[in-house]
Each structure stands twice: as structure tokens, then as C-alpha cells.
N, C-alpha and C positions, 0 to 999 in steps of 0.2 A: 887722337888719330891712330889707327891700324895701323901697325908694318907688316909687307910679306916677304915671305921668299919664295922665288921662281923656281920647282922642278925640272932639272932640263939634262940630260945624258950630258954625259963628257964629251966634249969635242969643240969645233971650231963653231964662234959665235957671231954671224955676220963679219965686217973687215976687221976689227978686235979682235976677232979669234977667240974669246971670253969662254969658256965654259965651268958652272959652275952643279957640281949635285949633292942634294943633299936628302940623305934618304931614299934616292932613286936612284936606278941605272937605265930606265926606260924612259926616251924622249916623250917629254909630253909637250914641249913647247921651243918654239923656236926664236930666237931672241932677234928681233930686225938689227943690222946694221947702223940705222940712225936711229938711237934711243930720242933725240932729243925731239925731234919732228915725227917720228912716224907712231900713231898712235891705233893703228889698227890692231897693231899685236897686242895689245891691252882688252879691246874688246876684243879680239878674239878667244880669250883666257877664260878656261872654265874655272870655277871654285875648288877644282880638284888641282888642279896648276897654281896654289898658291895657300903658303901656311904662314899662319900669324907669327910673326917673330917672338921671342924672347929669351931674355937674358940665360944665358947657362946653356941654351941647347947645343949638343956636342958638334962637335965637326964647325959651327958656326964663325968665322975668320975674324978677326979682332977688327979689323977695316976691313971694308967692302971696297971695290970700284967705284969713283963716282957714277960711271954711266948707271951701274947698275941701281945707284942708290938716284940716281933720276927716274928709273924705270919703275921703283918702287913708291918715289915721292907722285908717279903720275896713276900708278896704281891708286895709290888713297886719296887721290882727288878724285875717282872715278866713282870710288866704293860709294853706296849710299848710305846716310848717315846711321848712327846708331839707335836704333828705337826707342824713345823714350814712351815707358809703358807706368801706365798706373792704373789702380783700382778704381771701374765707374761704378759697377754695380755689381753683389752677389747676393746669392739664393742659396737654397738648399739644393740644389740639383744643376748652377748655373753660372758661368762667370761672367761678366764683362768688361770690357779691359778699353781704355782711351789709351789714343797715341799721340803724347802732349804736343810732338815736333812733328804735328803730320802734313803740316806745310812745307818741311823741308824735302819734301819728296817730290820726285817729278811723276808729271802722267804717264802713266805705262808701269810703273812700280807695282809689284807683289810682293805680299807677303803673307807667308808658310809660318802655321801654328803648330805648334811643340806642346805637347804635356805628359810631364816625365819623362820627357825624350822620345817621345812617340808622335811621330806623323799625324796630324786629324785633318788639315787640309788648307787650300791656300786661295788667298782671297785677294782682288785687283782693288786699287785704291779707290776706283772710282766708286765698288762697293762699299766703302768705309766712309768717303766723304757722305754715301746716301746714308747711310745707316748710322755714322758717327761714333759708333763704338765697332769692336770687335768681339764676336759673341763665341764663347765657350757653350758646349753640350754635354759633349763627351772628351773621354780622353785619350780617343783613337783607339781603343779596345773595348771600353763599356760607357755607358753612361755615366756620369758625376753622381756622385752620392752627397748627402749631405754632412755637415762638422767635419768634411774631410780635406786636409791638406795637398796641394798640388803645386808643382812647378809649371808655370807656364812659361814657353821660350816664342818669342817670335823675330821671324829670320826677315829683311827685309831685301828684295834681292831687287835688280835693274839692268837690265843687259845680263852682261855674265858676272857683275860684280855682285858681293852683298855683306850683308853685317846683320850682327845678331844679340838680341837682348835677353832676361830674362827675369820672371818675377813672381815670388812664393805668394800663394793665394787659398785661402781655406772658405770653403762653402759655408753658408750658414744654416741655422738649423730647419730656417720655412721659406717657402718661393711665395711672394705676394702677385698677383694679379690684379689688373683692372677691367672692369665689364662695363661696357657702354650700354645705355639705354638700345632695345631694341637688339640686343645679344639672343640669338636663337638658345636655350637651355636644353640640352639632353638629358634624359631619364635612359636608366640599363637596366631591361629582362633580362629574361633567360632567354626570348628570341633576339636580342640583339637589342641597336639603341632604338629610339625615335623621337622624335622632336616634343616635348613636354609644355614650354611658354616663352616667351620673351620677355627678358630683363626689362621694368617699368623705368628705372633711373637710374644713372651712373652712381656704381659700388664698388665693392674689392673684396676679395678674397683670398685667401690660402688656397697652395692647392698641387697639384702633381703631375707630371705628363705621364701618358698613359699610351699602351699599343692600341690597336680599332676593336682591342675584347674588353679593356679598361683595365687594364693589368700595369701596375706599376714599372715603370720601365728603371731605375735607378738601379744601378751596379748591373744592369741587363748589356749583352754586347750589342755596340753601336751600330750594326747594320741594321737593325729590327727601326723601324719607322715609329713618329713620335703624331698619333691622331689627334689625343683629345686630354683637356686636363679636368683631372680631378677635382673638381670646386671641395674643398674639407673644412670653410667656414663660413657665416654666412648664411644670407636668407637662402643662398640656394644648395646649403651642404648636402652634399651626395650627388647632386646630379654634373652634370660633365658638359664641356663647352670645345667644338673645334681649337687646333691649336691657333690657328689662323683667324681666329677671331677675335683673340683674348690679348692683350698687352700686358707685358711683367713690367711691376714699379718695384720700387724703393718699399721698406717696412716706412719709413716715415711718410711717402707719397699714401700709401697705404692708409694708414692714421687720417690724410685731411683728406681723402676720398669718400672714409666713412664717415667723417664728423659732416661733410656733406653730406652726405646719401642721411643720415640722421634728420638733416633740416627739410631735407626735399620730402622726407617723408612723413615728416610732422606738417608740412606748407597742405601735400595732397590729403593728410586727414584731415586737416581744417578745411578742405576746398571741398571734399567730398560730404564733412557737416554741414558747410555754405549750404550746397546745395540738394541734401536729403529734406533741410528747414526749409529752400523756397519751395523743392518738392511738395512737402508737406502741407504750404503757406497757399499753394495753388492749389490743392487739393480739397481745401476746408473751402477755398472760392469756388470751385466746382459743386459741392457736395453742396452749397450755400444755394449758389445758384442751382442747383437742380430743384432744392427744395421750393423755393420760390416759383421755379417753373411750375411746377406740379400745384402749390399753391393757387397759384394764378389761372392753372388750368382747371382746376376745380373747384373754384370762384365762377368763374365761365360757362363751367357744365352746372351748375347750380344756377346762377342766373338765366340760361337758354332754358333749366326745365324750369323754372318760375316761371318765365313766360311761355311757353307750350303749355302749363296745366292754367295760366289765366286765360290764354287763347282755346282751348277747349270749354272752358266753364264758359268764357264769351258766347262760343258757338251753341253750345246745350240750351241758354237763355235764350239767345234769338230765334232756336227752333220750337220753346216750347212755349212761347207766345201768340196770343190768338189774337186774329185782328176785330174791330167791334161787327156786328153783324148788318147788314145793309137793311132798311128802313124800306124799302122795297125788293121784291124777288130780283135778284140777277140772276144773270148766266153763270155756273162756276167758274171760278178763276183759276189759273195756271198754278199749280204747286208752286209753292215759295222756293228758290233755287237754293242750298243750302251753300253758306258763307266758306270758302277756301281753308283751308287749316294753316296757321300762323307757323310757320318754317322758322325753326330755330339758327341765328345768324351764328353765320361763318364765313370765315378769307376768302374772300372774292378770288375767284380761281378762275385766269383769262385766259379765253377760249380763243383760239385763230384756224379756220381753215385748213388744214395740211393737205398739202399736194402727194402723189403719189413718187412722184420724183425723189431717188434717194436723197440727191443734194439738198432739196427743201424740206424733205423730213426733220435729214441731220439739223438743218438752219433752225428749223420748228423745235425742236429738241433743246438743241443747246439754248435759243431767246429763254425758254418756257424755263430751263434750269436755270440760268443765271438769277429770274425773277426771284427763286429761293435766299439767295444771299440776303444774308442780316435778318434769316428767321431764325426761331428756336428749334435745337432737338431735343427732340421727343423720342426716349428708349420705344421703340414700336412702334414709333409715331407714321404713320400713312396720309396728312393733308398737307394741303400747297404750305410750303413755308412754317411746317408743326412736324417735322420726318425725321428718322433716324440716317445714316449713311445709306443703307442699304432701301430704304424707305423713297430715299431722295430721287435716286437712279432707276427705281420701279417706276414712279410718279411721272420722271421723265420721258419713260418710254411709252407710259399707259396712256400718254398725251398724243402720241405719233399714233396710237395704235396698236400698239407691241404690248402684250403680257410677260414679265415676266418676276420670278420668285421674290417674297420680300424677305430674300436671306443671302448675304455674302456669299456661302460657297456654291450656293445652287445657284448665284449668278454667275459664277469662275465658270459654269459648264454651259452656258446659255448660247454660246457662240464659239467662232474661231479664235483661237490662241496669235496674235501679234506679239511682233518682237517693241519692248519699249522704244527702241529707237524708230519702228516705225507705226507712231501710235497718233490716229486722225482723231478729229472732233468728232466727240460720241460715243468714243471707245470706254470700256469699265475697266479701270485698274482695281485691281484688287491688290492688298496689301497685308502691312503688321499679320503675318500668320493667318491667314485666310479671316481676318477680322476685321476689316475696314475694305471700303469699296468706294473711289471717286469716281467719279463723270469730267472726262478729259473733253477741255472745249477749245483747244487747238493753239498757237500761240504762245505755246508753254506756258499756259494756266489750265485750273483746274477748276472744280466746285466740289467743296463734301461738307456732309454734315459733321460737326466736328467732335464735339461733346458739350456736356451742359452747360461749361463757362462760356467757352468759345463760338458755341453758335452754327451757323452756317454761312462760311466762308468763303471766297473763292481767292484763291493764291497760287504763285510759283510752283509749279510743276516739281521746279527741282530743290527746293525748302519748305512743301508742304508736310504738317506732321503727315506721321506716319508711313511716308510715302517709301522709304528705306527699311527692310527692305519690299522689296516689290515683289509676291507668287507669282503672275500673272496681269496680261490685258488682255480684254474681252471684247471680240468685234460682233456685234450683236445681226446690224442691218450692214 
């Protein structure tokens, strides 16, 4: 517990008449009459109205008054307690300090940080309980340096009363940081910063606070502003992260940050081999199936000309046959009508009527496109249910009546530009980099030819491949 002594001119002290000075001849305080009950004059007492007693100081009377020695026991019940401070965390540029009695404080309490006896500034408790520690920067004159030795003092004050701690503290040699996934990364030109990548998974790194040029701020005077830290280890050494984005740990927090960031990124190499191998594994199904197609398709076109060149030899014979000659004169008879030429078979391709009505176009359009689904694509391909993407959306329109290109970007230009939100049955989305082209049939589905494994599909609007991103929709009619 504190003692003080009261400042106060010589003279008459409330009904006692008490006056006592010590060190002063100027009234700084006025002693009430009823020390025992009246406790305003205590709050009213600034810190300069009261010195911590001890033994040997001169002039100091061997017994005091008891009134007085009341007025001093109500002083240090008033005073707030003594800070009990210890080391939470330090950096190379940084300190933090827990305040192990911080319960013993009431709300409305502040307190004022010291280093080396220098002012740096002073902070409400409520800020403490949020933040839990007390954070050093600087030391009211420059910034903290690192391996360097510092007194830190903190004052805890309440009303007009207060008390005060203090506690030697040396920086260490590196400030560690931690970066959360999704941390914006700066890169520094010579024109200034700009935004570089964003961190994949939580890491850590060394590293430096820096002004808005990246210039080292340590032993710099503390009014100059603290922007962005220097990352100096690390998958991201050299490039710089807002201050305001980055959390300082512990070297040990530090340590199992990385030994994570280690596994998360051994998990995403093997996740990323996963899936190059099904990549791959679907690829060879593709490539398989296309072969096949193309097999099957030229199985087909060999089999229609086998029969087209027997269907010609048929026709040649039946014309160059003579019938026997008649046993008596007739009248000539009519030329023999020559036999139809045998049409080599193909996909029934169903024909309906189409009205001149947009709506019954559109209707006409999209029935005739859906019939496509669960056919093959065909790179180039142009018959019902045998088409490519762009092949497919030709097809469809060449059934209403409408000509148009069998080529994605020259169908991007074939019509008006819609906005995807507001895209009708029959509209052409064009996609994947002006490389892919669906036929939107309302209902949030679609229909495209997809590729050689997959076919032609009709599916979700909003989980068909390639539908992400979207160039354009195209309003034809």
C-alpha cells in the first residue's frame, strides 16, 4: 500500500486549524474540516497534490495527526491498485505486456505507457479487455528497434488517483507474422505498390513494418505512419502485406503455423495429382470414345456406299434387259420407267410445320433441339443428332428457317446481345472463350453438344460445363 503527503500552504485547516507544508509554500489543496466523513476532497486531489512518502525525507515529523494519517489511509484506498505487468509477447520491433491484476480495476480506468520515461500514450481499459494485452511500438520518440533493451512504465490512473509500475523488456532479434488464406499480397515497383496474389493457406512469416514507400520504419521517429510489413521469409519473401491485415505470433506459434502450412500443402499436391490422374483418366475416355465414334461412323459410310454401288449395279441390270419380242406385230409400248435410285439411310429427321408466329417458331426450335439429346458429337458434324456445339444451334434454326454460320463466333454476331439474366428459350450462349455455343430452352436448362465422351446433353443452366465463363447471349429471332 502507498502513503502520501498532502501539499498544502501554511495556515488554518478547516475547525483543527492543521496546516502542514512540505516542500510547498503555494496552496494547492484545501484539507475539509471533517476528515472522517467527507470524502470529496480526496477526489478532488490531483496527482500533483500528493507525494509518496518515505522514510528519511527531511522536514517529515516523527508522528503525524491522526486526522491526517485518516486522510492519507482514505487516500490509498481510493488509489488504484498497483499494475501488475508481465511479458506476453516480443519481436524484433515490438512489445506486449499482460496486466496480470486486470480485474482489479474499475471501468472507467486508464492507463498511460512509459518507455524510458517518455510519454507514448494512453489507453481505456475497455480497450485492454478487447485486445488483452498492451501493445508497444514505439518509444514516444522512434520506433523499437530490435535486441534492444527498454523500460517500460505503465501508470494506472482513476478519478484523480493513480499508481504506477514498471518493467525492463529487450526486443528480440525477428517479428513473426501470421497470413491467413485469402491475405491480399503486394509486389513494390518503382511506380508504387499493386496488388500481386492472394495467400492459398494459412502461413507465417518474418518480417518488418514498413512506411506506404516500404522503407523500414525501426529507430524512424514515431510520428511517420506504419503501412505495410515487409514478408523477409517465406513463400512470399519480398513482397509486403497491409498492416491491417497480418497478425504477429509468437516464434513458437510461428513454428506450428508452418509445420501446418507444410501439411496443407503436401494435402493440395496430392489433391492436385488426384485430380491431373482423373483428368487424364477422362481424357483417354474421350479420346477412346471419339475413336469409336469415328469408327462407327465409317463402318456406316462404308456400309450406305456398299449399298448405293449394289443399288446402282441393280438399276444398270434392270435397264439393260430386253423383254422377249412379241409373236405378233404390236403397237410399241411405253418406255420402261427407270427404277428410283436407292438413297443411302440416315436419322430420321422429323419434320413439323412451323408457323410464322414467333412463339411457335421459338416452340418449333427448342421440341426439334431437345430431339438431339443422347446423340453423338461429331467435330464438324452438321445431321440431326451427329453435330458439333455450333453444328447443333445451326440445325436448330435451319429447321424454323433461319440460316445461320456453322461457327461459334460468327454466331456471337448473328443477333442482339442479351444480358444472361435476361436470357429466353432460343437464345445462343456462347461460352469457354468464344469456343462453345448452347441453345438455352428456358426453365434454366439448356442443350449443347458436349464432347466425344459426353455426347449431347441437355442440363442446368447454371452447372453446365463450360458454361462459366459466359462471352455472350445471342437473340437470333
Amino acid at each position: 500500500m502507498s502513503s502520501y503527503i498532502i501539499k498544502a500552504a501554511v495556515g488554518a485547516v478547516g475547525a483543527v486549524g492543521l496546516a502542514l507544508c512540505f516542500g510547498s509554500s503555494k496552496a494547492e489543496a484545501a484539507i475539509p474540516a471533517s476528515i472522517a466523513t467527507e470524502t470529496g476532497f480526496i477526489t478532488s486531489l490531483s496527482t500533483q497534490d500528493l507525494i509518496p512518502a518515505a522514510s528519511g525525507i527531511s522536514g517529515l515529523p516523527a508522528e503525524m495527526p491522526e486526522s491526517f494519517k485518516d486522510l492519507i489511509k482514505k487516500l490509498d484506498d481510493c488509489a488504484p491498485p498497483e499494475p501488475k505487468l508481465s511479458v506476453a509477447q516480443v519481436s524484433g520491433e515490438h512489445i506486449s505486456l499482460s496486466l496480470d491484476n486486470l480485474s482489479d480495476y474499475n471501468d472507467g480506468t486508464l492507463f498511460s505507457v512509459y518507455v524510458n520515461g517518455i510519454f507514448v500514450e494512453t489507453v481505456p481499459i475497455a480497450e485492454i479487455w478487447q485486445e488483452e494485452t498492451l501493445s508497444v511500438l514505439c518509444s514516444g520518440v522512434e520506433y523499437l528497434e530490435a535486441e534492444t533493451g527498454y523500460t517500460v512504465a505503465v501508470k494506472a490512473q482513476y478519478g484523480l488517483m493513480d499508481s504506477m509500475a514498471q518493467i525492463p523488456v529487450e526486443t528480440a532479434s525477428d517479428s513473426y507474422f501470421k497470413l491467413d488464406s485469402g491475405t491480399l499480397v503486394y509486389a513494390q515497383t518503382d511506380d508504387g505498390f499493386y496488388p500481386a496474389c492472394f495467400t492459398e493457406y494459412v502461413s507465417s512469416a518474418t518480417g518488418a513494418i514498413t512506411d506506404e514507400n516500404g522503407d523500414a520504419l525501426a529507430g524512424r521517429p514515431s510520428n511517420e505512419t506504419a503501412e505495410y510489413i515487409e514478408l523477409q521469409s517465406g513463400d512470399y519473401n519480398g513482397f509486403y502485406v497491409k498492416t491491417t491485415d497480418i497478425d504477429r505470433v509468437s516464434e513458437e506459434d510461428s513454428k506450428e503455423i508452418l509445420a501446418e502450412a507444410e501439411e496443407a500443402k503436401k494435402l493440395a499436391a496430392e489433391e492436385a495429382k488426384k485430380q491431373a490422374e482423373e483428368e487424364a483418366e477422362r481424357q483417354k475416355k474421350i479420346e477412346a470414345a471419339r475413336k469409336a465414334s469415328e469408327a462407327k461412323a465409317a463402318a456406316e459410310a462404308k456400309k450406305r456406299a456398299e449399298e448405293a454401288k449394289k443399288a446402282e449395279e441393280a438399276q444398270k441390270a434392270a435397264q439393260q434387259t430386253t423383254p422377249a419380242a412379241p409373236s405378233t406385230p404390236a403397237a410399241p409400248s411405253e418406255p420402261a420407267t427407270p427404277a428410283a435410285p436407292v438413297t443411302p439411310s440416315t436419322p430420321t429427321t422429323p419434320t413439323t410445320p412451323v408457323s410464322n408466329d414467333r412463339a411457335a417458331k421459338i416452340k418449333a426450335l427448342c421440341d426439334y433441339a431437345r430431339g438431339f439429346a443422347g446423340g453423338t458429337y461429331i467435330l464438324n458434324g452438321a445431321s440431326y443428332r451427329a453435330c458439333d456445339c455450333s453444328g447443333l444451334t445451326m440445325l436448330a434454326y435451319r429447321h424454323i428457317g433461319i440460316e445461320i454460320s456453322h461457327s461459334v463466333y460468327m454466331q456471337a454476331q448473328a443477333g442482339r446481345l442479351v444480358s444472361v439474366n435476361d436470357m429466353q428459350p432460343g437464345d445462343i450462349i456462347i461460352c469457354n472463350s468464344y469456343g462453345h455455343a448452347m441453345l438455352y430452352l428456358g426453365d434454366g436448362y439448356l442443350i449443347h453438344a458436349m464432347n466425344w465422351y459426353d455426347g449431347i446433353q441437355i442440363q442446368k443452366a447454371s452447372t453446365a460445363m463450360y458454361y462459366n465463363p459466359v462471352n455472350c447471349v445471342v437473340r437470333i429471332l
